[in-house]
N, CA, C and O atoms as a GROMACS GRO file, in nm:
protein
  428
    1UNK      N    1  19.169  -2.155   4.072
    1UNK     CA    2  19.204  -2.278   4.002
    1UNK      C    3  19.077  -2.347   3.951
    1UNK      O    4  19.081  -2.388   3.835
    2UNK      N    5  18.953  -2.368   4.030
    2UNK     CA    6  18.866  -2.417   3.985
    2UNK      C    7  18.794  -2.292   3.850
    2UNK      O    8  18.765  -2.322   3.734
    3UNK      N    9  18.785  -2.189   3.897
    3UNK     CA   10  18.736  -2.161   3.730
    3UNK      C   11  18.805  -2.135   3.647
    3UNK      O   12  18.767  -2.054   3.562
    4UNK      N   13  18.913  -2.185   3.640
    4UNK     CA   14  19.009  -2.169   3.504
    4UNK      C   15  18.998  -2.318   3.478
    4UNK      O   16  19.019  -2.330   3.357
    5UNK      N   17  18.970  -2.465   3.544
    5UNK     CA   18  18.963  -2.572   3.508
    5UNK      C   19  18.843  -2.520   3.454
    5UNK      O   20  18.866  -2.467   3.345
    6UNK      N   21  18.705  -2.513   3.494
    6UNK     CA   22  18.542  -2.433   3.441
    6UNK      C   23  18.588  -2.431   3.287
    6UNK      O   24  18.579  -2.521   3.203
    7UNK      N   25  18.640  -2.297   3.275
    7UNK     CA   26  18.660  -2.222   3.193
    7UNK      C   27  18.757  -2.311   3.053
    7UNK      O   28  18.759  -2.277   2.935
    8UNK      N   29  18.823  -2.420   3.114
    8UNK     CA   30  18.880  -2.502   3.014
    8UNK      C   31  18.786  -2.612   2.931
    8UNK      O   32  18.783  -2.658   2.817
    9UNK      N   33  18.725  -2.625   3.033
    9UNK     CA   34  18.605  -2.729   3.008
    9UNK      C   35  18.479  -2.694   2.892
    9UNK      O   36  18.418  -2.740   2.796
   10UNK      N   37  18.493  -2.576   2.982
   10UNK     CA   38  18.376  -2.523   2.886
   10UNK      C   39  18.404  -2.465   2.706
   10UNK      O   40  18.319  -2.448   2.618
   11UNK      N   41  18.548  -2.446   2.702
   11UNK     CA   42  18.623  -2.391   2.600
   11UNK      C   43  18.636  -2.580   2.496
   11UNK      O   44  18.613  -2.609   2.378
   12UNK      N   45  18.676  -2.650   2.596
   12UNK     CA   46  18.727  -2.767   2.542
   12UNK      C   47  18.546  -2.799   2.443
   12UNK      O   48  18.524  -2.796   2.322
   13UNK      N   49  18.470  -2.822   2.538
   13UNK     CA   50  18.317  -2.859   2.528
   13UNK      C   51  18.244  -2.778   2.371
   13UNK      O   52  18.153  -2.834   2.310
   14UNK      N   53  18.308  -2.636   2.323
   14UNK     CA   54  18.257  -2.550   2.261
   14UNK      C   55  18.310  -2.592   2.162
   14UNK      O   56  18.234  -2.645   2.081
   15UNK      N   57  18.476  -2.586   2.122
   15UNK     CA   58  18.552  -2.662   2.034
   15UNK      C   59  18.513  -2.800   1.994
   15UNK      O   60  18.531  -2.842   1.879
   16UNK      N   61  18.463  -2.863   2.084
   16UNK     CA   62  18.418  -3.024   2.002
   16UNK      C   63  18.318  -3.019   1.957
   16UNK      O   64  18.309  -3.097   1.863
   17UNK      N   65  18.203  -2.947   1.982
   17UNK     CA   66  18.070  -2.900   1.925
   17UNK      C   67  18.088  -2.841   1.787
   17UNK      O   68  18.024  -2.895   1.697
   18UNK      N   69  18.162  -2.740   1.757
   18UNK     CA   70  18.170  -2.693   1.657
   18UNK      C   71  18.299  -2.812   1.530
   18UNK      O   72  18.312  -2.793   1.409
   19UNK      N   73  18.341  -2.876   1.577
   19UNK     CA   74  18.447  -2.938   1.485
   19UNK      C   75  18.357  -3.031   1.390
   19UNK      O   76  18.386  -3.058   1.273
   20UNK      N   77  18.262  -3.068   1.448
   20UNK     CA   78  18.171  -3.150   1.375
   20UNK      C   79  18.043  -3.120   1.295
   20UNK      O   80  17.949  -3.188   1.254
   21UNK      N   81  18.092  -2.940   1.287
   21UNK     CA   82  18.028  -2.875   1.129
   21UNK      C   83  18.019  -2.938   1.034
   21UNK      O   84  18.096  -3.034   1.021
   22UNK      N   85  17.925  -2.909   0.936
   22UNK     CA   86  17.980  -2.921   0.823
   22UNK      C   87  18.032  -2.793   0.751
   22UNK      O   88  17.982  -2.681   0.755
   23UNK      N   89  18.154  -2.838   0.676
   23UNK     CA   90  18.209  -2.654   0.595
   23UNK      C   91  18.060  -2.642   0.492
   23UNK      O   92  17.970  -2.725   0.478
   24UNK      N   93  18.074  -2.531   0.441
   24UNK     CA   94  18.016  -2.455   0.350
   24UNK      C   95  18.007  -2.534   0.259
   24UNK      O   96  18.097  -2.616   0.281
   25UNK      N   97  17.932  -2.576   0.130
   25UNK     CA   98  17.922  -2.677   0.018
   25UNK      C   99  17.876  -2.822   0.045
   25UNK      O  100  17.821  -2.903  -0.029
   26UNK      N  101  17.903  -2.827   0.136
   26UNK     CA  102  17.869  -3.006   0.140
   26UNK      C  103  17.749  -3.031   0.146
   26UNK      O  104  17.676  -2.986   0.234
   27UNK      N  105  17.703  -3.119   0.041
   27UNK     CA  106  17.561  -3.169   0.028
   27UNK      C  107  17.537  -3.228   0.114
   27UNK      O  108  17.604  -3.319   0.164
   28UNK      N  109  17.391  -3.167   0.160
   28UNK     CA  110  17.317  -3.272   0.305
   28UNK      C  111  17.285  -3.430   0.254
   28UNK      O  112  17.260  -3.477   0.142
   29UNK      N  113  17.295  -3.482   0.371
   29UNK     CA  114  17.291  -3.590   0.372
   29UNK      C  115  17.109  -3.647   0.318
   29UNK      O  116  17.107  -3.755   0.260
   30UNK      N  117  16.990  -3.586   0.335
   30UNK     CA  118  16.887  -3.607   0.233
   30UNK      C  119  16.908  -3.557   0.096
   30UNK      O  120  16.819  -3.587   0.016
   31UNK      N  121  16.990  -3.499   0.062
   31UNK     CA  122  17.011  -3.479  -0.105
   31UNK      C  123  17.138  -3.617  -0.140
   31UNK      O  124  17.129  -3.689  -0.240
   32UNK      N  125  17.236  -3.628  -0.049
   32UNK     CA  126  17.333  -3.742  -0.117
   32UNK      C  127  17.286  -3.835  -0.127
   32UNK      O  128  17.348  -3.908  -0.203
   33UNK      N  129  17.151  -3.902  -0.064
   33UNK     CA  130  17.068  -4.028  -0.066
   33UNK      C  131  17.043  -4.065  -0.191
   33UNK      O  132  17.105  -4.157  -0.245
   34UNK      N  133  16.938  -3.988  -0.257
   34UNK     CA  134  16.930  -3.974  -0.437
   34UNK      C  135  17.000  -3.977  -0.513
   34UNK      O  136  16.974  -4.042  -0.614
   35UNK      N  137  17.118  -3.908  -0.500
   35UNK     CA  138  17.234  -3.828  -0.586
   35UNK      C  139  17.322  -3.991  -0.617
   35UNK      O  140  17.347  -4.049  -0.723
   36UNK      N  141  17.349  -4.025  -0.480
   36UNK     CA  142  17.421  -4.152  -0.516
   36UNK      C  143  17.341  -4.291  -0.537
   36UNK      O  144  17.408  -4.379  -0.593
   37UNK      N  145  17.225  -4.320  -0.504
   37UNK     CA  146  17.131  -4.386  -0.567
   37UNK      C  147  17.148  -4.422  -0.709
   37UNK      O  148  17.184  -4.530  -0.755
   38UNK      N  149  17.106  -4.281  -0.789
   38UNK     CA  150  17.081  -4.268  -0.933
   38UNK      C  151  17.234  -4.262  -1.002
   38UNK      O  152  17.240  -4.248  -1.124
   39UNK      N  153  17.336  -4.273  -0.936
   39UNK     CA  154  17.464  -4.292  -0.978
   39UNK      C  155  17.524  -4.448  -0.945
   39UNK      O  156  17.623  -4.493  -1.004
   40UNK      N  157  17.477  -4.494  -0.881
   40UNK     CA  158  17.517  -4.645  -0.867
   40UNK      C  159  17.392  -4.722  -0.995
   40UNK      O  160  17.422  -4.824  -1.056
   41UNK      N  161  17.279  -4.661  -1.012
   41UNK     CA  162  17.236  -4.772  -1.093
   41UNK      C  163  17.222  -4.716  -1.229
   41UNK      O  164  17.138  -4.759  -1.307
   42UNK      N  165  17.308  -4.615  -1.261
   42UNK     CA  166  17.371  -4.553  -1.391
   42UNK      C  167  17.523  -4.662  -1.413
   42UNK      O  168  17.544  -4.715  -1.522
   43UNK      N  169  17.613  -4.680  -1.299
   43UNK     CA  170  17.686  -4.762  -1.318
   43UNK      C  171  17.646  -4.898  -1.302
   43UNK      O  172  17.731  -4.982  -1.333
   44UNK      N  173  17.540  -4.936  -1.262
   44UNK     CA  174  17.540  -5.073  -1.255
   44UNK      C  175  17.480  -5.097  -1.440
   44UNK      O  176  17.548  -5.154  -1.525
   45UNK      N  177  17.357  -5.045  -1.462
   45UNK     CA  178  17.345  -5.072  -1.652
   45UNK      C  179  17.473  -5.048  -1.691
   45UNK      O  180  17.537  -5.147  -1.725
   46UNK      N  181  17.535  -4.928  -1.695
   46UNK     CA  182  17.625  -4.914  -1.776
   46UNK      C  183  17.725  -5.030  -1.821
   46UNK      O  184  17.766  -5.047  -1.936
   47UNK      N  185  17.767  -5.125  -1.677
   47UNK     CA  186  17.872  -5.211  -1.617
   47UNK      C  187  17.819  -5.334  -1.712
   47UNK      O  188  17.899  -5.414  -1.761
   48UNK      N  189  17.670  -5.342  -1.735
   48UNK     CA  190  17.631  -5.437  -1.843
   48UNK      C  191  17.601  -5.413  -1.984
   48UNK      O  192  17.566  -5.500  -2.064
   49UNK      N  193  17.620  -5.271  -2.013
   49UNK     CA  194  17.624  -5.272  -2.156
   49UNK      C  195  17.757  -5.282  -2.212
   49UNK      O  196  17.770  -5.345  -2.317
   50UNK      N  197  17.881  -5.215  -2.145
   50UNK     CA  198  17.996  -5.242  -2.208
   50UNK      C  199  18.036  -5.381  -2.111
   50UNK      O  200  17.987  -5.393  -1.998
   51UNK      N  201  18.102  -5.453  -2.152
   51UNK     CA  202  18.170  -5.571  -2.107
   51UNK      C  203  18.304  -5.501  -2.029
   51UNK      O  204  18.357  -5.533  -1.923
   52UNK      N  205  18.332  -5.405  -2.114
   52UNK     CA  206  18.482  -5.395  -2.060
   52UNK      C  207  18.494  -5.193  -2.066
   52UNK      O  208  18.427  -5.110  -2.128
   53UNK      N  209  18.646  -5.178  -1.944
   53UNK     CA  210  18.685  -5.047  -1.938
   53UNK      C  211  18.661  -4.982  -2.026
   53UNK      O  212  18.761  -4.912  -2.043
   54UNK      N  213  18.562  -4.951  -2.122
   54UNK     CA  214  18.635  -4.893  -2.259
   54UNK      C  215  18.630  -4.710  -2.256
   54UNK      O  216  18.601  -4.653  -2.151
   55UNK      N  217  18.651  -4.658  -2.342
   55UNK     CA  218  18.675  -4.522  -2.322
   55UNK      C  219  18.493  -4.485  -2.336
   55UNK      O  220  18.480  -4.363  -2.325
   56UNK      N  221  18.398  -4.533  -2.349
   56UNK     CA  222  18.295  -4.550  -2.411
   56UNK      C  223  18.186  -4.529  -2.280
   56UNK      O  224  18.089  -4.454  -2.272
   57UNK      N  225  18.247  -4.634  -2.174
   57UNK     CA  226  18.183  -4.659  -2.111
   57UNK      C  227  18.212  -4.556  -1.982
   57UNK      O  228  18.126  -4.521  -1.902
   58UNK      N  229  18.383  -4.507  -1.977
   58UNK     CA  230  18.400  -4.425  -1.919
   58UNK      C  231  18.274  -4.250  -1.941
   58UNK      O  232  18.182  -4.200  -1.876
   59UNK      N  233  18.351  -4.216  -2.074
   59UNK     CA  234  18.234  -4.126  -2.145
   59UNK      C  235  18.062  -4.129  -2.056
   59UNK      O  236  18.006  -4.042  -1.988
   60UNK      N  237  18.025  -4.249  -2.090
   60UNK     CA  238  17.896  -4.234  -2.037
   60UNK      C  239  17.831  -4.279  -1.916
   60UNK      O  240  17.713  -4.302  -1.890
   61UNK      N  241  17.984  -4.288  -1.819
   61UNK     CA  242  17.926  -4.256  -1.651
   61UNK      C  243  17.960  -4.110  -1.669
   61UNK      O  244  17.864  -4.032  -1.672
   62UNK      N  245  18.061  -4.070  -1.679
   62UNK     CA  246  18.046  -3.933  -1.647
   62UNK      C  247  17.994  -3.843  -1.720
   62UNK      O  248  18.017  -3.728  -1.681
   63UNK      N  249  17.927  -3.853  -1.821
   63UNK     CA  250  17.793  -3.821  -1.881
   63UNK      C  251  17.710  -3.785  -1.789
   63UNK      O  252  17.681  -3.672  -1.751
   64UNK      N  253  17.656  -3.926  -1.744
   64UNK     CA  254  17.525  -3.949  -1.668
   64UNK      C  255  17.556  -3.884  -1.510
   64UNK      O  256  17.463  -3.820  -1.462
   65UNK      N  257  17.686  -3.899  -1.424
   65UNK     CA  258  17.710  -3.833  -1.317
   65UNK      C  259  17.644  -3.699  -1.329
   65UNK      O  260  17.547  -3.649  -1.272
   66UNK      N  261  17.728  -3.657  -1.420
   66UNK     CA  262  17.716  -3.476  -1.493
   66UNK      C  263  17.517  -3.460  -1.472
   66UNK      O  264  17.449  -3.373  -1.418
   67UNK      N  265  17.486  -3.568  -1.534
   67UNK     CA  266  17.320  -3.520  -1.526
   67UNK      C  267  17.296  -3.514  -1.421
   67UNK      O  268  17.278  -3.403  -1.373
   68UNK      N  269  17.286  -3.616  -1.350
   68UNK     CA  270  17.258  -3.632  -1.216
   68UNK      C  271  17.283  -3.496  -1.132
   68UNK      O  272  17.180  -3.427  -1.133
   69UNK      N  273  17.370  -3.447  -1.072
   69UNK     CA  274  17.408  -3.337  -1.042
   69UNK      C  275  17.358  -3.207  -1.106
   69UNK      O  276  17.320  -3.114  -1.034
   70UNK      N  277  17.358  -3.203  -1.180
   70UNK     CA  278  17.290  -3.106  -1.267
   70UNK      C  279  17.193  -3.095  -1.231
   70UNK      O  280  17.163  -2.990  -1.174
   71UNK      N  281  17.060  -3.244  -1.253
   71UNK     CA  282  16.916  -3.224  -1.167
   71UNK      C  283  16.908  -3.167  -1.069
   71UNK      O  284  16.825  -3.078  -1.051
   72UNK      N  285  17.006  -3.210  -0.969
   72UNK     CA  286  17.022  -3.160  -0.821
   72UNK      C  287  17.080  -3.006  -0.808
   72UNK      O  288  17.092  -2.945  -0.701
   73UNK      N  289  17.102  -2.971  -0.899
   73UNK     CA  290  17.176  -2.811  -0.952
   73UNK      C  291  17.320  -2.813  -0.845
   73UNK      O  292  17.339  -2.723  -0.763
   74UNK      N  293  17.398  -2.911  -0.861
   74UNK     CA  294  17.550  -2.896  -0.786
   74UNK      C  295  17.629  -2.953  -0.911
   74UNK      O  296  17.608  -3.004  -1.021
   75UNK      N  297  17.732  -2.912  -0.828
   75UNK     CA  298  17.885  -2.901  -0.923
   75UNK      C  299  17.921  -3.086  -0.894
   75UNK      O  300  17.870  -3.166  -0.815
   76UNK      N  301  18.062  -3.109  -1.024
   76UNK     CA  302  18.067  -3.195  -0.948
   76UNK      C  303  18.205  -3.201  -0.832
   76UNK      O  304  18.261  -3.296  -0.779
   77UNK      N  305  18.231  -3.024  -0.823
   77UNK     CA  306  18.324  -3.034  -0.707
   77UNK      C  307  18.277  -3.017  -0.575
   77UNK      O  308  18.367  -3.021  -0.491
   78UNK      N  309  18.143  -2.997  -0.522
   78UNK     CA  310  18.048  -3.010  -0.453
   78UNK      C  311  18.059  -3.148  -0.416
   78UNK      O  312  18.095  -3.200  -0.310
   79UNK      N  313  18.007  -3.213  -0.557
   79UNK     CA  314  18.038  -3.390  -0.519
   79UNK      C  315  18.122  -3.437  -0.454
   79UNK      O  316  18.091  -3.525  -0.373
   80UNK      N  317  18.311  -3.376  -0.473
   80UNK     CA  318  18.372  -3.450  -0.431
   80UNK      C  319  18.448  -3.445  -0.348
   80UNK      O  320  18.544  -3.511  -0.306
   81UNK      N  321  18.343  -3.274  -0.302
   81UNK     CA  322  18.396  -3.221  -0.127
   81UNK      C  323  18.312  -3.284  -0.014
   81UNK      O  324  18.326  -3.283   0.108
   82UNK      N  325  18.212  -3.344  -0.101
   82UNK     CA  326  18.090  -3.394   0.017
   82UNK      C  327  18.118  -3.543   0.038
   82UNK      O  328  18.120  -3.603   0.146
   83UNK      N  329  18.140  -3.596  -0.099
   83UNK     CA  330  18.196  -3.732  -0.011
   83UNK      C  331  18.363  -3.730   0.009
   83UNK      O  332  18.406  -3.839   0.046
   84UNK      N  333  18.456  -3.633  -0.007
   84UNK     CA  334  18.564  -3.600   0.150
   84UNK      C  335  18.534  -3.603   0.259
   84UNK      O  336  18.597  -3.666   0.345
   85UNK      N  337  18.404  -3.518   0.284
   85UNK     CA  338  18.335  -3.479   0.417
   85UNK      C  339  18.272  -3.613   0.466
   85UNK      O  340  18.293  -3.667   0.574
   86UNK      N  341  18.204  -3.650   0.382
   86UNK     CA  342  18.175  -3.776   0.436
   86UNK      C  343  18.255  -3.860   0.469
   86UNK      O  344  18.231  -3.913   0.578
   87UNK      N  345  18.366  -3.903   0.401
   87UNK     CA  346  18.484  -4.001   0.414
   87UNK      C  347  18.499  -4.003   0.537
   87UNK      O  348  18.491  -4.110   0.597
   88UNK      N  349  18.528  -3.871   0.612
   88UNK     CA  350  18.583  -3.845   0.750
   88UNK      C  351  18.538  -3.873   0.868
   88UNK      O  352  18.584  -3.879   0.981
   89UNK      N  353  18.364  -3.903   0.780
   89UNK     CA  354  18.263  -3.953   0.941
   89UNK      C  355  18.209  -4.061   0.870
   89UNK      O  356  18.146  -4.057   0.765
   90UNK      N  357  18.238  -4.151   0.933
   90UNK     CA  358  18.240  -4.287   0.866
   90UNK      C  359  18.074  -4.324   0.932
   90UNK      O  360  17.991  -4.381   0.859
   91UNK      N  361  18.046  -4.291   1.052
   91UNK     CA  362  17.909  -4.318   1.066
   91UNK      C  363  17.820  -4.270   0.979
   91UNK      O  364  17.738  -4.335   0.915
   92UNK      N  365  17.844  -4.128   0.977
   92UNK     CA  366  17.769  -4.091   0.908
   92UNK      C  367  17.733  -4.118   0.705
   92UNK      O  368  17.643  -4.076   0.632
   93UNK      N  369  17.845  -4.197   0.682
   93UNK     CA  370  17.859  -4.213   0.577
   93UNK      C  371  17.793  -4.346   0.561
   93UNK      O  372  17.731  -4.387   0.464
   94UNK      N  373  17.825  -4.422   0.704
   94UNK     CA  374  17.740  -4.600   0.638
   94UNK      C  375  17.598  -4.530   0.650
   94UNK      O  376  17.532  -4.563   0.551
   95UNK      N  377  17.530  -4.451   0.728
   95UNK     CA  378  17.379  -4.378   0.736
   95UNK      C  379  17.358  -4.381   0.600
   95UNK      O  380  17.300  -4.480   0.555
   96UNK      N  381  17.393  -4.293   0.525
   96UNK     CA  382  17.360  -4.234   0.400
   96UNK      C  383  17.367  -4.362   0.312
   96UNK      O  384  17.294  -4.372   0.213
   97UNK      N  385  17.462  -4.465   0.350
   97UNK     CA  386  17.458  -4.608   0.209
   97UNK      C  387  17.350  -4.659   0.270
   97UNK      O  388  17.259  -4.693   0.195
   98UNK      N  389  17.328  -4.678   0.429
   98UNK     CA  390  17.174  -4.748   0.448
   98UNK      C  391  17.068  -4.742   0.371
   98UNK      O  392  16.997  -4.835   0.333
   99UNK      N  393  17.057  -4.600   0.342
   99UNK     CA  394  16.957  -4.498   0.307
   99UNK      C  395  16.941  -4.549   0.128
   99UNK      O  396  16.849  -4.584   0.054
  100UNK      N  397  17.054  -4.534   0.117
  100UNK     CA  398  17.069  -4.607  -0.092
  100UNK      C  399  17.060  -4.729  -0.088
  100UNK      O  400  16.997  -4.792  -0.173
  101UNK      N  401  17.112  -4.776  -0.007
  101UNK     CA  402  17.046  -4.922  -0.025
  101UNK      C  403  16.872  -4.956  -0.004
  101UNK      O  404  16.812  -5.021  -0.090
  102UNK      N  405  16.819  -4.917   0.089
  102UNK     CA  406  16.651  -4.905   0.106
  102UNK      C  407  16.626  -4.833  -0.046
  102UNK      O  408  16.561  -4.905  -0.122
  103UNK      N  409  16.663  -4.718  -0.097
  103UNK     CA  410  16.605  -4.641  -0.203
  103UNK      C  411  16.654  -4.786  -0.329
  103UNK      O  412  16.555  -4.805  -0.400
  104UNK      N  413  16.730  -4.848  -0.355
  104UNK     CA  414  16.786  -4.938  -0.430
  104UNK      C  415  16.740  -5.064  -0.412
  104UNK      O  416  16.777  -5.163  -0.476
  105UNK      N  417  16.665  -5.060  -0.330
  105UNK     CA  418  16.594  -5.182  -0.300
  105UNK      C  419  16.435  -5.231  -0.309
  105UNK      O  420  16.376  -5.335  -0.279
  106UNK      N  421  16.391  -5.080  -0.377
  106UNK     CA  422  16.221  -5.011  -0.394
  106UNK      C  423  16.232  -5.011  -0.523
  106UNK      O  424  16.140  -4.951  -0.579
  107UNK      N  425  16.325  -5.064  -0.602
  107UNK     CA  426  16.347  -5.027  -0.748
  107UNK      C  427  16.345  -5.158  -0.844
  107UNK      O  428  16.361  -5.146  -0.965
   0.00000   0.00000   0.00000
């Protein structure tokens, strides 16, 4: 009885270690620092050259996303598996806005 409790423990212990992978694709967290940096203050000009929603202004965030990513040589379905991934670990996700905010704050 005691090493089959062992043996659960240790099974249970291996399983929680590994759940908190990351899958395959997801941008590390020192590349999303930049990535979303240079995408918040693409939308923040942008947000002051057009006044309003326009199809214009849409056009040229995702223009500029597209570059962005591109520099970084990822997709932007890369992008929007990594902040899924992120979504899910919320610590780890205010880390990474800490991180853009300090980089956004040197600027």
């Amino acid at each position: 009885m005691k090493k089959i409790f062992i043996l659960l423990c240790s099974l249970l212990g291996l399983w929680s270690c590994s759940s908190d992978k990351k899958p395959e694709g997801v941008i590390p967290e020192d590349t999303m620092v930049p990535i979303l940096a240079e995408m918040h203050l693409a939308n923040a000009y942008f947000s002051v050259e057009y006044t309003d929603d326009s199809l214009a202004y849409c056009q040229a965030i995702d223009y500029t996303q597209k570059q962005v990513l591109d520099k970084h040589g990822l997709t932007f379905k890369q992008f929007e598996k990594s902040i899924a991934y992120y979504t899910d670990y919320p610590e780890k996700f205010k880390g990474i806005y800490e991180r853009v905010i300090q980089q956004l704050d040197k600027k």
